[in-house]
N, C-alpha and C positions, 0 to 999 in steps of 0.2 A: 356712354358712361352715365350721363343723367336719367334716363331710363333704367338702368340697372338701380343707381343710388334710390330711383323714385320706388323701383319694385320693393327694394331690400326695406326703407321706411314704411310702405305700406303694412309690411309682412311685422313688422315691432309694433304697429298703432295696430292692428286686429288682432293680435297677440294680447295687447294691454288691456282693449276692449271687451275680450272675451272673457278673460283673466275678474275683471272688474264686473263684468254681468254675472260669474260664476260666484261673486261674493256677496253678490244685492242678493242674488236668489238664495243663496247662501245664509245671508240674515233674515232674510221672511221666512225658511224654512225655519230657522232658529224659534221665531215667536210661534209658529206650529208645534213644536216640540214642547213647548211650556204650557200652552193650551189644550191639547189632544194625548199627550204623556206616551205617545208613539214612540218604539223605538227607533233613533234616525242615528244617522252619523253625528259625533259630538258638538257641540257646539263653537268650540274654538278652532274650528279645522278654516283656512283660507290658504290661499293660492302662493300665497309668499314664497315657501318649499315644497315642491313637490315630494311624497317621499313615497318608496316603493313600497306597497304591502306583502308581508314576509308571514310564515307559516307561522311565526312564534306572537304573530299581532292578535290579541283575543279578543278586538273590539268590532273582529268584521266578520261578515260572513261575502264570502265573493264566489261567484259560481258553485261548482261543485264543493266550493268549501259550505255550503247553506244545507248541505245534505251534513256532510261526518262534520262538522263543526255541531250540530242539535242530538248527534245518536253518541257519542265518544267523549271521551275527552282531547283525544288526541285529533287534531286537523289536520287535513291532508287536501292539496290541490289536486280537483280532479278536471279533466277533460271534458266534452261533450261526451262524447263515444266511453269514457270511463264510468260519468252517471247511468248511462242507459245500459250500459254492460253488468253494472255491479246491482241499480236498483229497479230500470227498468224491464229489462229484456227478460232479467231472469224472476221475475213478475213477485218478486218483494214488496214492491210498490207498485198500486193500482188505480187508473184516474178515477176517482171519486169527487165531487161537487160537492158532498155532503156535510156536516162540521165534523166528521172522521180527518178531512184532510190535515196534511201537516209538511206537505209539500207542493211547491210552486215552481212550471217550470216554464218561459216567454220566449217567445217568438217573436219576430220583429215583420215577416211579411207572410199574409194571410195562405200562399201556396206551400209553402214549408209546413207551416201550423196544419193546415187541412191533411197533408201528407205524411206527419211525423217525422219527417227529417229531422235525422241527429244534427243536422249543420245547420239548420235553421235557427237553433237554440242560442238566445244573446245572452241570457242569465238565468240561475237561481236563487229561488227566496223562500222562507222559512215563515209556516200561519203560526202564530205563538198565543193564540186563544183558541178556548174551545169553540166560539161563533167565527171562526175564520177569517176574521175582520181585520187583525191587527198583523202587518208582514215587514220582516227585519230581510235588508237584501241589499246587495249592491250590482252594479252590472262591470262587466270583464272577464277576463280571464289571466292567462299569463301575462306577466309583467305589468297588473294593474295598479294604479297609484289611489292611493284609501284619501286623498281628497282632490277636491274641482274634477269628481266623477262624479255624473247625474245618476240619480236613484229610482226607481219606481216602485210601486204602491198599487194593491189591488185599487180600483176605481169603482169598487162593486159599491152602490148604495143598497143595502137591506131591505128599505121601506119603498122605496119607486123602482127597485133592481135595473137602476140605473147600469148602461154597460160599461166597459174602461174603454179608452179611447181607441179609438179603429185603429190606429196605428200602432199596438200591441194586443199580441193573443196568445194567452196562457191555456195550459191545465192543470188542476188540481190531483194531487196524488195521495192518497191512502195508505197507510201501512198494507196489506194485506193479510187476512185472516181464513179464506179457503179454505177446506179442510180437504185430506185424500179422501178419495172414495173409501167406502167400506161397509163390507157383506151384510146382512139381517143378523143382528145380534140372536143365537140360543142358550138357553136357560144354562148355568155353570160352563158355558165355556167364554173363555176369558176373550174381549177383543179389543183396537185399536183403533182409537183414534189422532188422529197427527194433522199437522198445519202442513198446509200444502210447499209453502215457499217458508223454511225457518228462517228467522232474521235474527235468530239470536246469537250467533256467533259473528257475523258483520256490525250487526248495530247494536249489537246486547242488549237488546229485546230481553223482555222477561214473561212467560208465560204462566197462566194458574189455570184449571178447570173444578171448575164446582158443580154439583148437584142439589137438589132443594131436598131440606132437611127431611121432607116428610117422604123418601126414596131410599133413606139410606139405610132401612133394613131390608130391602130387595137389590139393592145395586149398588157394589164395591167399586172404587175409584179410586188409581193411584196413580203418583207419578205430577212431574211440574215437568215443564219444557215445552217442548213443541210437540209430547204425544202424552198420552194417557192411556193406561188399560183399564179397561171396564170390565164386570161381571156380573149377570143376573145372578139370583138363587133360582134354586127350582120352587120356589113360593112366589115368584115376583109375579104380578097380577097381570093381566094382558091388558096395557093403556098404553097413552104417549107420554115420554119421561124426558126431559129437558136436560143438557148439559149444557152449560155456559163457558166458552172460554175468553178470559181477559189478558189481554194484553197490554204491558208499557214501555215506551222507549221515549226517545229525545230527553233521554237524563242527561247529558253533556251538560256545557259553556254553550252559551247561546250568545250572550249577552254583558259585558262586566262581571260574569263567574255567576251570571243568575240561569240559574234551567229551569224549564218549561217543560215539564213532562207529560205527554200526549197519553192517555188511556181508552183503548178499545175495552167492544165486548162483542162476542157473535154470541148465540143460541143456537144450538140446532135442537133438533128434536126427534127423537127415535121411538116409532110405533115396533113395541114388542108382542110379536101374535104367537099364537098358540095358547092353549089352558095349560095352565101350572100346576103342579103338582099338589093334591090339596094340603089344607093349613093341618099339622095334627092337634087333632082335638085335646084338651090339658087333661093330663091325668087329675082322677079327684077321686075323696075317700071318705068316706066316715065310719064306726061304729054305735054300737047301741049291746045293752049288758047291765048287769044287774051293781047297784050304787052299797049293797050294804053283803057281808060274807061273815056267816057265824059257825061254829065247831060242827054243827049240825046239819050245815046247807052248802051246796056248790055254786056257785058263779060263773055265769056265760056272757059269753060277748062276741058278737057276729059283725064281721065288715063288709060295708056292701060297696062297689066300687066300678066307677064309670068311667069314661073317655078314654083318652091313652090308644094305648095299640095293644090287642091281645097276642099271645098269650100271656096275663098277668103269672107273676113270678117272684119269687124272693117275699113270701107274706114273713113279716115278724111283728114279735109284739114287745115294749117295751116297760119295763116300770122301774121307779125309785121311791122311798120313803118320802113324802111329804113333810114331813116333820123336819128330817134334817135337809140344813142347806148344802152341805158339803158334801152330797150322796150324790152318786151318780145314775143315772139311768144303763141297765144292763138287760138283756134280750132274755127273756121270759120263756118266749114259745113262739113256733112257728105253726103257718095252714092256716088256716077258716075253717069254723069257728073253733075257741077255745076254752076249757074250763079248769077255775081255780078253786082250788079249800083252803082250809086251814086245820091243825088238828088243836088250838090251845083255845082259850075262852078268858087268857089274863087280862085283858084290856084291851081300851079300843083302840084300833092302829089302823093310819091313815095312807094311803099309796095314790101315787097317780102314774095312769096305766094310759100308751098309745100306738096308735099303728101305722107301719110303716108297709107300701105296697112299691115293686117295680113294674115297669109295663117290657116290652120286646122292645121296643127303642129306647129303654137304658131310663127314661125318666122315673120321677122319684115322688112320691106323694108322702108326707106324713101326716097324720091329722093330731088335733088338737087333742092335748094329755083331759082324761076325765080320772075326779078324783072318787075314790073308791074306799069304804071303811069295813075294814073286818076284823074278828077279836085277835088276830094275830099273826103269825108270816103265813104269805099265801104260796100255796103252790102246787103246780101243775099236776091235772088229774088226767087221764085217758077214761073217753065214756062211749 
């Protein structure tokens, strides 16, 4: 019976013990928190009451709750094997070391870690800076109590790349950004590009593709999400043309209702070959013709005209009274060249006369009106 009595007191004094170490550590992590502005467990938590952490507590993130606690609003307890089914297996998330990461997933002994074993996995933890430096986590899983539970903290130093302690081994996980394969783009046929793993219906991800201003009259781009169609014109030049896609997620509650929104970007770059169709040269026009028309003399005026595409077509000529503002310009005469009179000699009357030329591809040239004086209405002669 004294043996039993002596177990049973043992078992209350290392209880108490523990209990009271887990609150010294407890206040020194406290002055860390005032010093370093790291996100940790609050500061008034101690051992007094245990209380169970429930899916409606927003000030934690524990296990799988460190993944949909950062991408949602809504939290949800996940398993080992529900993490790696939802973000890792189906390769949404990719290990990355780089300040891309935004996930953290530990291992507690180094043959699990080496092996990826889903059951090797003691916690998740959330990087909540773009330098990867700063990590909100707890360790458990079901039925874990949100205080007198020990926490861990990358142990990475930056400047000496100090390692964390041998007796935890993490990896770093990435959004993923992959894109599908896809064919050699040709000139007017439209093509596709898509993210390989969409995340934006699990973690509502939001995706945008851009091109650089100086592309955007050879290559059309539409669409937001997880794909895009692209189009060359049959002008677009033969070089390498860059598309950019960006990505954001971890807009959730991370933290006391604060979010941390993580932003990717990938580049790819697509060499467009073959010669393109050449540029068409601008249609262009002028005329030349006589400046002064009296009862006695005829007036000529010839347009000469380049670029464009032939056959040129549609020649007209236009004039209105100079004089009045309220006149309009009406079509004279058609062909190259043309010639005007007049039969009166009452006064001098002023007109301005100009030409309009179309090319076989529909463009349009008008050149500049020249003004014109003769002693009275002009009009069309056959010579």
């Amino acid at each position: 019976m004294k043996n039993v009595k002596f177990i049973f007191m043992s078992f209350i004094a290392l209880a108490v013990l523990s209990c009271s170490e887990e609150t010294i550590r407890q206040n020194d992590e406290t002055s860390v928190i005032k010093s370093t502005g790291s996100t940790k467990k609050p500061a008034g938590e101690d051992c007094s009451t245990k209380a169970l952490l429930v899916s409606e507590d927003n000030l934690y993130n524990c296990f799988g709750l460190a993944f949909s606690l950062s991408e949602t609003e809504d939290k949800k307890k996940l398993e080992n094997y529900e993490i790696y089914d939802q973000f890792i297996t189906t390769g949404i998330f990719v290990e990355d070391n780089s300040s891309n990461a935004s996930k953290v997933l530990y291992w507690n002994n180094e043959p699990d870690f080496i092996a990826k074993r889903v059951q090797g996995i003691t916690h998740a933890a959330i990087l909540t800076d773009g330098a990867g430096s700063t990590v909100y986590s707890k360790e458990g899983s079901i039925g874990l109590y949100k205080n007198c539970i020990e926490y861990y903290y990358l142990w990475e130093d930056k400047t000496t790349n100090t390692p964390p302690p041998p007796n935890h081994f993490y990896r770093k996980y990435a959004l993923n950004l992959e894109l599908n394969p896809y064919t050699s783009p040709v000139r007017t046929v439209p093509f596709t590009l898509s993210v390989a793993h969409d995340a934006s219906a699990l973690l509502e991800a939001s995706y945008s593709w851009e091109i650089a201003a100086a592309d955007a009259n050879y290559l059309q781009i539409a669409g937001s999400g997880g794909s895009c169609t692209l189009k060359f014109s049959e002008f677009a030049p033969k070089k390498n043309y860059t598309i950019t896609l960006k990505a954001k997620h971890q807009r959730g509650r991370i933290y006391n209702g604060i979010s941390v929104p993580k932003e990717l970007s990938k580049s790819v770059t697509i060499n467009l070959q073959g010669d393109p169709t050449p540029l068409p040269v601008a249609l262009t026009a002028s005329f030349t013709g006589s400046n002064y028309v009296t009862q006695s003399s005829v007036g000529s005026w010839t347009a000469t005209i380049s670029g464009g595409a032939l056959p040129y077509q549609h020649f007209s000529w236009w004039i209105k009274r100079h004089q009045d503002p309220n006149s309009f310009y009406t079509q004279i005469a058609t062909g190259n060249p043309i010639h005007l009179y007049t039969t009166t000699s009452s006064k001098p009357t002023y007109f301005d006369l100009y030409f309009r030329v179309v090319d076989a591809n529909n463009q349009i040239f008008i050149t500049a009106p020249q003004l014109i004086q003769s002693t009275g209405p002009l009009e069309l002669i056959d010579l």
